[in-house]
N, CA, C and O atoms as a Tinker XYZ file with bonds, in Angstrom:
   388  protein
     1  N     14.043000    5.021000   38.429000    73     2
     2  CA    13.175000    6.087000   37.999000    64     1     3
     3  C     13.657000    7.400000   38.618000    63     2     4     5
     4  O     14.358000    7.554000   39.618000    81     3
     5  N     13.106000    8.342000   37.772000    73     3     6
     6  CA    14.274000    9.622000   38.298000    64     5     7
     7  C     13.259000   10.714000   39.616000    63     6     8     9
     8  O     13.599000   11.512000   40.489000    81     7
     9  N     12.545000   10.426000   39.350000    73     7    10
    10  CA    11.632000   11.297000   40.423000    64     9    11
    11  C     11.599000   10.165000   42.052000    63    10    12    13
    12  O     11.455000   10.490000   43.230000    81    11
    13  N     11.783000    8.942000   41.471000    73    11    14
    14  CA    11.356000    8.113000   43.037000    64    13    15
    15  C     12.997000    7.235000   43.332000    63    14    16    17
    16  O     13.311000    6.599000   44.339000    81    15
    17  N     13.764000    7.461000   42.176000    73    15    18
    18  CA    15.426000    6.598000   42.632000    64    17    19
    19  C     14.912000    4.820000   43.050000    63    18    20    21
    20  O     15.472000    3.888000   43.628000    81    19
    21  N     13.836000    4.979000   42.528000    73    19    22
    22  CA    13.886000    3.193000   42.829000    64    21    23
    23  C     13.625000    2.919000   41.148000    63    22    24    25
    24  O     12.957000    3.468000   40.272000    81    23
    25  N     14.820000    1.403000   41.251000    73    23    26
    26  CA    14.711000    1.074000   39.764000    64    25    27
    27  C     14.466000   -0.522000   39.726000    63    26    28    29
    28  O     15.459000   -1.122000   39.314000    81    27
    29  N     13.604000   -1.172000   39.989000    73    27    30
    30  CA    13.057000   -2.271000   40.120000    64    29    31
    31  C     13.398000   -3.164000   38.982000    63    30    32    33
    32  O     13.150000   -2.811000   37.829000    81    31
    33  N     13.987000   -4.372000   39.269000    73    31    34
    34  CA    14.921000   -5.324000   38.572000    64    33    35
    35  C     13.714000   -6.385000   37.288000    63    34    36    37
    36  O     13.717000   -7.616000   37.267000    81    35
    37  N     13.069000   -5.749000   36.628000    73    35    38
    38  CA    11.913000   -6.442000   35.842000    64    37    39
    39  C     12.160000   -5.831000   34.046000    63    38    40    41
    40  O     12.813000   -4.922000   33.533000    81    39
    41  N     11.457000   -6.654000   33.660000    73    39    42
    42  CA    11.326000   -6.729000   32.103000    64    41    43
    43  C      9.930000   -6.265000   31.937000    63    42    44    45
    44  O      9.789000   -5.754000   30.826000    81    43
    45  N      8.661000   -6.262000   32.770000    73    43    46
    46  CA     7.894000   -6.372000   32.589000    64    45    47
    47  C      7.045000   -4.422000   32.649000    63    46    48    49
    48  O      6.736000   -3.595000   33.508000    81    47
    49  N      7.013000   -4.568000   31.068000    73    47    50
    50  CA     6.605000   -2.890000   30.895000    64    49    51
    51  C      5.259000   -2.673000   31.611000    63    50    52    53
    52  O      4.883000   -1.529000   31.864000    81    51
    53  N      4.486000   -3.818000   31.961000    73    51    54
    54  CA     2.944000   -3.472000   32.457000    64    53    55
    55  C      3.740000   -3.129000   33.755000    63    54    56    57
    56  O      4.131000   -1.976000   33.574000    81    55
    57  N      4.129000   -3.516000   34.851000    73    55    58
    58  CA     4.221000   -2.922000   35.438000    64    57    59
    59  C      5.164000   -1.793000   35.692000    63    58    60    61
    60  O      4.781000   -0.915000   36.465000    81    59
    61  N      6.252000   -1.706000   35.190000    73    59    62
    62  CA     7.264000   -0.250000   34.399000    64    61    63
    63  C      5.885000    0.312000   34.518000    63    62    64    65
    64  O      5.544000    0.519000   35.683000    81    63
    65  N      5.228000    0.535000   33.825000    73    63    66
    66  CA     4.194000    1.157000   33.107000    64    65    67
    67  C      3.435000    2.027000   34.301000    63    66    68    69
    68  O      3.390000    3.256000   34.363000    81    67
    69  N      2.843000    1.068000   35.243000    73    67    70
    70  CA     1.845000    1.464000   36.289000    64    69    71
    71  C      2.673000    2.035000   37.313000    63    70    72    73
    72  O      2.185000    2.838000   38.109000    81    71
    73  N      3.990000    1.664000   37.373000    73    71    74
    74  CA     5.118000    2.591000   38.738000    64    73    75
    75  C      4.951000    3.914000   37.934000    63    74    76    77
    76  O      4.586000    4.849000   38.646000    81    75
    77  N      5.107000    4.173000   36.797000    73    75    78
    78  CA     5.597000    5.110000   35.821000    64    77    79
    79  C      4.220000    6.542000   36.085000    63    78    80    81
    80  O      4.376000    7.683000   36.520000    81    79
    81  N      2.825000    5.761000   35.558000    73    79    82
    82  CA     1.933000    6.491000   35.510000    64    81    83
    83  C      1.378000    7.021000   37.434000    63    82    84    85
    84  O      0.578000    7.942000   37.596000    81    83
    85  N      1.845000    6.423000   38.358000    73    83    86
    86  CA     1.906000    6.507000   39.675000    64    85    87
    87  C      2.487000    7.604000   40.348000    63    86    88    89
    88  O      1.926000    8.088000   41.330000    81    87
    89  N      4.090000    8.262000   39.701000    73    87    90
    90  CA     4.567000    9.227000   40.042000    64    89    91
    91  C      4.022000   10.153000   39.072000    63    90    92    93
    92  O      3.794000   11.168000   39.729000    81    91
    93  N      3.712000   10.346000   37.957000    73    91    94
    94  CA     3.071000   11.307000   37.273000    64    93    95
    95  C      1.750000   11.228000   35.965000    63    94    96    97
    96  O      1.767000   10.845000   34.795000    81    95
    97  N      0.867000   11.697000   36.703000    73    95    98
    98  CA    -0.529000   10.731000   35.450000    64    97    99
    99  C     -0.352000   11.664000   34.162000    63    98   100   101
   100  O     -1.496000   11.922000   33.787000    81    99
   101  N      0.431000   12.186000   33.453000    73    99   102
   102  CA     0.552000   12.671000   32.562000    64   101   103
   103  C      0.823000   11.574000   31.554000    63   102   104   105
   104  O      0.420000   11.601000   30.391000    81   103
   105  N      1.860000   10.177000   32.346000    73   103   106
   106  CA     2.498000    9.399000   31.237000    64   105   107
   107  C      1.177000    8.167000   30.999000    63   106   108   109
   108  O      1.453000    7.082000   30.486000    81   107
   109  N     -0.100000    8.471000   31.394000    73   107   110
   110  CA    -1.312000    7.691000   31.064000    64   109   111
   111  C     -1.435000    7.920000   29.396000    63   110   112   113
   112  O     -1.841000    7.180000   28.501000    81   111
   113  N     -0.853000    9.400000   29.400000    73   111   114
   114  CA    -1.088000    9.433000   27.828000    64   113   115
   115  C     -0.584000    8.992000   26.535000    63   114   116   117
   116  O     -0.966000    9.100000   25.369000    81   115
   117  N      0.730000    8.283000   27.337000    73   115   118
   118  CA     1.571000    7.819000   26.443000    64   117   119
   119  C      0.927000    6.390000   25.790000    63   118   120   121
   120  O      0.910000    6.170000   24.579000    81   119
   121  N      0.476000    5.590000   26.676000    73   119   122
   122  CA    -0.149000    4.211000   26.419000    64   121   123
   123  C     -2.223000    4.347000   26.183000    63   122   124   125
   124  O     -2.771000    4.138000   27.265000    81   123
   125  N     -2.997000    4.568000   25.303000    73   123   126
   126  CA    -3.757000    4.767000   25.504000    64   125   127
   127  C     -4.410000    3.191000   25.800000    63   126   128   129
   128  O     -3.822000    2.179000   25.421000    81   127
   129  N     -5.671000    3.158000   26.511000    73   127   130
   130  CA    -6.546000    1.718000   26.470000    64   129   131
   131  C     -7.774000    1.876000   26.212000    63   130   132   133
   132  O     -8.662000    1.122000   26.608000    81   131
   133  N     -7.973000    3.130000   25.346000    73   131   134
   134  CA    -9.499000    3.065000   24.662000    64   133   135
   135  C     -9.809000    1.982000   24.256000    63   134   136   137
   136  O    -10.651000    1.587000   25.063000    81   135
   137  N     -9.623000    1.006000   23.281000    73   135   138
   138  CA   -10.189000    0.521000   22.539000    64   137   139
   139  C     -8.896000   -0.747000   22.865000    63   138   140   141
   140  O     -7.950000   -0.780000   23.651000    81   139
   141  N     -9.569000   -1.966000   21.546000    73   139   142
   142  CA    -8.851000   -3.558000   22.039000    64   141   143
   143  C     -8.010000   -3.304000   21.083000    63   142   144   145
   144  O     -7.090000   -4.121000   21.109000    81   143
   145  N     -7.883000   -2.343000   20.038000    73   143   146
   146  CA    -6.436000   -2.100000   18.923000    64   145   147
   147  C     -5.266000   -1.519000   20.140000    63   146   148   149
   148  O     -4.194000   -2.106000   20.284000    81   147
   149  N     -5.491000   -0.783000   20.642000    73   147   150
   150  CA    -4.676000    0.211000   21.862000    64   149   151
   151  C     -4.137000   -1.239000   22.913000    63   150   152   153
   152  O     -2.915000   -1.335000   23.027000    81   151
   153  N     -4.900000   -2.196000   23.566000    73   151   154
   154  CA    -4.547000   -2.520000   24.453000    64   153   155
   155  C     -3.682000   -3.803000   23.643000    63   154   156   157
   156  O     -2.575000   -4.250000   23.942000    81   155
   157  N     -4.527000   -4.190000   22.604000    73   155   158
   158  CA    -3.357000   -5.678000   22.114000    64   157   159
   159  C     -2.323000   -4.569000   21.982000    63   158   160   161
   160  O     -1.701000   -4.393000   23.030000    81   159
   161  N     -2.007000   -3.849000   21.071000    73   159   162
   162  CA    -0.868000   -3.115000   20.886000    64   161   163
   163  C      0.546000   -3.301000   22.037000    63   162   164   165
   164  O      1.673000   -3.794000   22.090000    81   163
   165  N     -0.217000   -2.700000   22.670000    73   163   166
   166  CA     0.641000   -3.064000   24.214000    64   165   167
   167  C      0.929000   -4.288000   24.900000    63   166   168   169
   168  O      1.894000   -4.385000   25.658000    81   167
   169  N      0.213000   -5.134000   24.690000    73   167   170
   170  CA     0.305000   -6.487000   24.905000    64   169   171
   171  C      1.736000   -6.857000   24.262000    63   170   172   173
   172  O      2.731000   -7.315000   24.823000    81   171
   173  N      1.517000   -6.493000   22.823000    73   171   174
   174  CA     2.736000   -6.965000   21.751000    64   173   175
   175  C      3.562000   -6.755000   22.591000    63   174   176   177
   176  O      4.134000   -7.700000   23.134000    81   175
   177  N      3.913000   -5.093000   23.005000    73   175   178
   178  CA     5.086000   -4.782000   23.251000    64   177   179
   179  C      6.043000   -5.454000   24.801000    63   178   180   181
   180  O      7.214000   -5.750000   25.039000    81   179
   181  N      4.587000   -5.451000   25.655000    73   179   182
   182  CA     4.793000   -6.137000   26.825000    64   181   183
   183  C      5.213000   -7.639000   26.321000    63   182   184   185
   184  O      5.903000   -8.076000   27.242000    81   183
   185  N      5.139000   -8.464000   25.474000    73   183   186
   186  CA     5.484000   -9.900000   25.476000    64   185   187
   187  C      6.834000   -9.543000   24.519000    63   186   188   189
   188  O      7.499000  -10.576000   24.597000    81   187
   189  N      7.486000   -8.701000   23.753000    73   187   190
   190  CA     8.022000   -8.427000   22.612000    64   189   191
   191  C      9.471000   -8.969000   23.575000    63   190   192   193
   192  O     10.290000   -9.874000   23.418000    81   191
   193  N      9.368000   -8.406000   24.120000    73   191   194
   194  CA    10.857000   -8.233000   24.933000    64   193   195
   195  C     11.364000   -9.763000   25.355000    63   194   196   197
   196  O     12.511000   -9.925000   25.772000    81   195
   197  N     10.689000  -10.570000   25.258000    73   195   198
   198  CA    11.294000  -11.824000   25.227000    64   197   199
   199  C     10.770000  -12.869000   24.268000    63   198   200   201
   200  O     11.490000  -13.776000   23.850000    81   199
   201  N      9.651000  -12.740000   23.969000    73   199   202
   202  CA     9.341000  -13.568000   22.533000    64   201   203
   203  C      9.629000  -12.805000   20.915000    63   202   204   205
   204  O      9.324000  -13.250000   19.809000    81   203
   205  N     10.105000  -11.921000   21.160000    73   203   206
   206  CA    10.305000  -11.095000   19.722000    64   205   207
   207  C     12.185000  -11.897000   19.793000    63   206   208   209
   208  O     12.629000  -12.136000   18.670000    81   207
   209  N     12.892000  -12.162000   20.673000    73   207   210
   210  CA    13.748000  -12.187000   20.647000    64   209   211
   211  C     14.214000  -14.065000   20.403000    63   210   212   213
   212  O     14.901000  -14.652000   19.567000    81   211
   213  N     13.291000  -14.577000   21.810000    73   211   214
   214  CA    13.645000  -16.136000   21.220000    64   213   215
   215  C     12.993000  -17.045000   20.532000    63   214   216   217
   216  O     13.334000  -18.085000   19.968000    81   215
   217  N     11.563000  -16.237000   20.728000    73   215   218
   218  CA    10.511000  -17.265000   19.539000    64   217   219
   219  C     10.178000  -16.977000   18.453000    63   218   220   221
   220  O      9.651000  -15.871000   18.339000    81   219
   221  N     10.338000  -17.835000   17.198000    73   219   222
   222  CA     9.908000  -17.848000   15.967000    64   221   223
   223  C      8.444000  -17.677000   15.845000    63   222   224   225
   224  O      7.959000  -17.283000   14.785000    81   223
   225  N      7.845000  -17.903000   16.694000    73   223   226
   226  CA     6.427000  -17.792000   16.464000    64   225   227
   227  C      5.956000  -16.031000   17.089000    63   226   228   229
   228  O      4.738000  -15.878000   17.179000    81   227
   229  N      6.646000  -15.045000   17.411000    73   227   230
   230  CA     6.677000  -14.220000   17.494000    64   229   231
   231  C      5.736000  -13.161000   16.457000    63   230   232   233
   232  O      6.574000  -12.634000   15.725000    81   231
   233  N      4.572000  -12.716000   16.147000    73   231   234
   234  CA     4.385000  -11.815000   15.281000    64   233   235
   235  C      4.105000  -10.567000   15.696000    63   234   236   237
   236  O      3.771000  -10.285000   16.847000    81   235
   237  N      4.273000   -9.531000   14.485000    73   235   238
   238  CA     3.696000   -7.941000   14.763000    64   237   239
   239  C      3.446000   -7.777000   13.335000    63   238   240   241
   240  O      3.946000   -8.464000   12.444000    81   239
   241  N      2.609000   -6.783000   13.191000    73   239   242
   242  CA     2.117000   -6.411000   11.843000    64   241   243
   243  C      3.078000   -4.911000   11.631000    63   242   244   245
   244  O      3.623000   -4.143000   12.423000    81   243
   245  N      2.985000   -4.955000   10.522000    73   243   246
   246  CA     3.802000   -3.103000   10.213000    64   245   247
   247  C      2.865000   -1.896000   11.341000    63   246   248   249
   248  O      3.228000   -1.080000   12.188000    81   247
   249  N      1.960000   -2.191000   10.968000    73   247   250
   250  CA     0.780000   -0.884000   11.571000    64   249   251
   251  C      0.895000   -1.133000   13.136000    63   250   252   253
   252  O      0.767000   -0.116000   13.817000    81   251
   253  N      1.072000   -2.084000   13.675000    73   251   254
   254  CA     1.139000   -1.875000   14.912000    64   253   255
   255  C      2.629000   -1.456000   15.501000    63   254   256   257
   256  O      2.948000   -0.903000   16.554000    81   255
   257  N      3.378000   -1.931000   14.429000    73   255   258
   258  CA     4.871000   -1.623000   15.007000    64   257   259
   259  C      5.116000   -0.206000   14.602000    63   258   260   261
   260  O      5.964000    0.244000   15.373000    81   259
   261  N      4.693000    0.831000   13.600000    73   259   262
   262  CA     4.050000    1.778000   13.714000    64   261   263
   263  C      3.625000    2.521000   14.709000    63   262   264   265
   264  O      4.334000    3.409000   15.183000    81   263
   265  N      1.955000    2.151000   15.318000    73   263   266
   266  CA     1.724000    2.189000   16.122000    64   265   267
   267  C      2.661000    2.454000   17.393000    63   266   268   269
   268  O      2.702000    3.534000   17.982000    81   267
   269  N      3.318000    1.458000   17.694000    73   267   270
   270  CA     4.174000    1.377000   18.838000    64   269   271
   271  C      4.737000    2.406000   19.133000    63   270   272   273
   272  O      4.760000    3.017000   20.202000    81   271
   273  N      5.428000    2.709000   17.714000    73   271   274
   274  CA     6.634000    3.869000   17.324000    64   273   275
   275  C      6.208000    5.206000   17.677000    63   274   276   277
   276  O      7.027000    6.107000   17.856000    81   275
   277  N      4.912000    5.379000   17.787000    73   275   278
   278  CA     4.456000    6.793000   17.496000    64   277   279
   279  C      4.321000    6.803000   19.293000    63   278   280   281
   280  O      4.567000    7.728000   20.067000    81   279
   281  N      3.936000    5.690000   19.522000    73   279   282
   282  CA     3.515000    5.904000   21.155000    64   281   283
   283  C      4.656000    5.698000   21.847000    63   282   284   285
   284  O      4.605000    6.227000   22.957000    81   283
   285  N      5.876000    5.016000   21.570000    73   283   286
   286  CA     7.055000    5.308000   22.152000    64   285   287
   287  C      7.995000    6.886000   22.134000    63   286   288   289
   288  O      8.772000    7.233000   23.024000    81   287
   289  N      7.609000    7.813000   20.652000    73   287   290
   290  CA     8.107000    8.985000   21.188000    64   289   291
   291  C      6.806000   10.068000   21.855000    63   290   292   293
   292  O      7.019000   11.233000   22.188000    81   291
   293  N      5.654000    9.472000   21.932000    73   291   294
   294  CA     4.786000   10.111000   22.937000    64   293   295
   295  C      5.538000    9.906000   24.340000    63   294   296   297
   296  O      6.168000   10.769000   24.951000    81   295
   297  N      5.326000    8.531000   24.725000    73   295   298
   298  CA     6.163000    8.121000   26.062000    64   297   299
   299  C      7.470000    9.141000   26.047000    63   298   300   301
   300  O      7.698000    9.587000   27.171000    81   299
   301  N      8.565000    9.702000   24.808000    73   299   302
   302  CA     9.796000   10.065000   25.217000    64   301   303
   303  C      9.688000   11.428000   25.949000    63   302   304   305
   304  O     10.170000   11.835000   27.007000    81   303
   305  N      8.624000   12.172000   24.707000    73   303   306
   306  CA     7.790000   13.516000   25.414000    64   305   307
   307  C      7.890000   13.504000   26.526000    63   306   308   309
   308  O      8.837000   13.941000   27.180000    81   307
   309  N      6.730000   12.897000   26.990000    73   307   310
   310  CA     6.197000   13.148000   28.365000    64   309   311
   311  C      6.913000   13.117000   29.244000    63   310   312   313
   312  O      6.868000   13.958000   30.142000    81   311
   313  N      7.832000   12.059000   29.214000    73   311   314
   314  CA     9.254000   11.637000   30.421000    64   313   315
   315  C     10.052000   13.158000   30.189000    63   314   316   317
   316  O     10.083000   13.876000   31.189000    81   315
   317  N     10.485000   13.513000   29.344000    73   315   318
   318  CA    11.456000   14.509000   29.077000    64   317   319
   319  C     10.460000   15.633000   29.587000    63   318   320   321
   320  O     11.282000   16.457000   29.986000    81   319
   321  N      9.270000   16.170000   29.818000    73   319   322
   322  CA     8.609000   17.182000   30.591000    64   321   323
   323  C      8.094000   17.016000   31.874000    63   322   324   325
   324  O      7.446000   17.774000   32.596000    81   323
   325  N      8.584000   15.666000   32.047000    73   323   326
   326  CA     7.969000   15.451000   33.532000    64   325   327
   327  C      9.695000   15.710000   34.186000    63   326   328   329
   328  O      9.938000   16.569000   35.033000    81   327
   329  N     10.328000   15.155000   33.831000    73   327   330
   330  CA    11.954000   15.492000   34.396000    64   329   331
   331  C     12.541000   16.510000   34.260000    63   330   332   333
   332  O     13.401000   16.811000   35.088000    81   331
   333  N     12.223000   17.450000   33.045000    73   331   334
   334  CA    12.658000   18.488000   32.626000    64   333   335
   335  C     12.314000   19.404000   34.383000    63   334   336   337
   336  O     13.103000   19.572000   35.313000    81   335
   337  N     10.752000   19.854000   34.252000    73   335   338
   338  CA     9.868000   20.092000   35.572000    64   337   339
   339  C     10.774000   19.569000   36.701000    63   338   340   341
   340  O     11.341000   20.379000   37.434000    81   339
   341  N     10.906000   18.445000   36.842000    73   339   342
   342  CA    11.711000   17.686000   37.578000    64   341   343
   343  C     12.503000   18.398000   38.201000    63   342   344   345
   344  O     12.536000   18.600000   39.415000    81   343
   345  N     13.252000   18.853000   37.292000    73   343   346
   346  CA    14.865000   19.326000   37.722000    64   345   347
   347  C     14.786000   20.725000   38.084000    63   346   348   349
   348  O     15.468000   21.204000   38.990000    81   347
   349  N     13.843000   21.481000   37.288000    73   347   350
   350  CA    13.878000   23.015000   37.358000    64   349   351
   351  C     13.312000   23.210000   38.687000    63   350   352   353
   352  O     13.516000   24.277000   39.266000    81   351
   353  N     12.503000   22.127000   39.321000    73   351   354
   354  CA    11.767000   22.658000   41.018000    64   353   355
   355  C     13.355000   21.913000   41.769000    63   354   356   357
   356  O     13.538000   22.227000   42.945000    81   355
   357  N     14.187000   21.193000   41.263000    73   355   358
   358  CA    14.964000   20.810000   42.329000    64   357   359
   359  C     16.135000   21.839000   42.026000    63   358   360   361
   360  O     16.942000   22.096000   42.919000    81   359
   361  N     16.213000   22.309000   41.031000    73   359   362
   362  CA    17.369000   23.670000   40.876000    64   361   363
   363  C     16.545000   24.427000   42.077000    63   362   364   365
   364  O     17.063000   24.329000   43.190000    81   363
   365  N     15.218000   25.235000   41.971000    73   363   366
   366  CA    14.877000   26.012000   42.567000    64   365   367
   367  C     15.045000   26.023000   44.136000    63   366   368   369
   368  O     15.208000   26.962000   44.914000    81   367
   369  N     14.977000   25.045000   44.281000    73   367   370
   370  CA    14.680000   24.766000   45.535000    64   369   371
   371  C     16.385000   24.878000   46.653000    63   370   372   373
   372  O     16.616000   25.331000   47.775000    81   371
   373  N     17.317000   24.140000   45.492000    73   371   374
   374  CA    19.048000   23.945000   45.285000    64   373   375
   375  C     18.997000   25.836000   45.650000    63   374   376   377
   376  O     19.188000   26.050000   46.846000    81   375
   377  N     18.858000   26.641000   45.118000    73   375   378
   378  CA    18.947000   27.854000   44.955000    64   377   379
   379  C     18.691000   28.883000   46.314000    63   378   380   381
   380  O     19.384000   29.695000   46.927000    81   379
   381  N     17.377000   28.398000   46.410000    73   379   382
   382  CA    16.296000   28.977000   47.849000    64   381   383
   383  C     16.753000   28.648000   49.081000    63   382   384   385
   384  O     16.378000   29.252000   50.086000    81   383
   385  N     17.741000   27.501000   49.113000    73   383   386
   386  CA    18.073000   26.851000   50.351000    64   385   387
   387  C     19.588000   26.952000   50.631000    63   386   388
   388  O     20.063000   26.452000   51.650000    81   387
């Protein structure tokens, strides 16, 4: 991760997820958990990464993979303004010192 340089050896986006929203609560917005459409959603994606790949019994519907899509370039947003920020206080600072 680019703000903390620790990159923890896991598959597992729930917790990706909670290191993620830890260094900056902006990326809460990327994953919402209003409601049980929002949280299965995420579920999918959290199990996707290894049952989308070796099990046949694997499903997703269009609308949620959709879904996903729209909240994965939310997630790209937010990362790209939290690092963007990122970099411009560590230029500044590169500069001042």
């Amino acid at each position: 991760m680019m703000l903390t340089n620790y990159s923890p050896s896991t598959h597992n986006v729930k917790f990706l997820r909670t290191l993620s929203e830890g260094c900056d609560t902006r990326l809460i917005d990327a994953w919402p958990r209003e409601n049980k459409h929002d949280r299965r959603c995420f579920e999918l994606l959290k199990r996707a990464y290894v049952k989308a790949r070796y099990s046949e019994h694997y499903k997703i519907t269009e609308e949620e993979l959709q879904w996903l899509g729209i909240r994965v370039e939310a997630l790209q947003s937010l990362v790209e303004e939290v690092c963007t920020e990122r970099l411009e206080k560590l230029a500044g600072e590169v500069g001042r010192g």
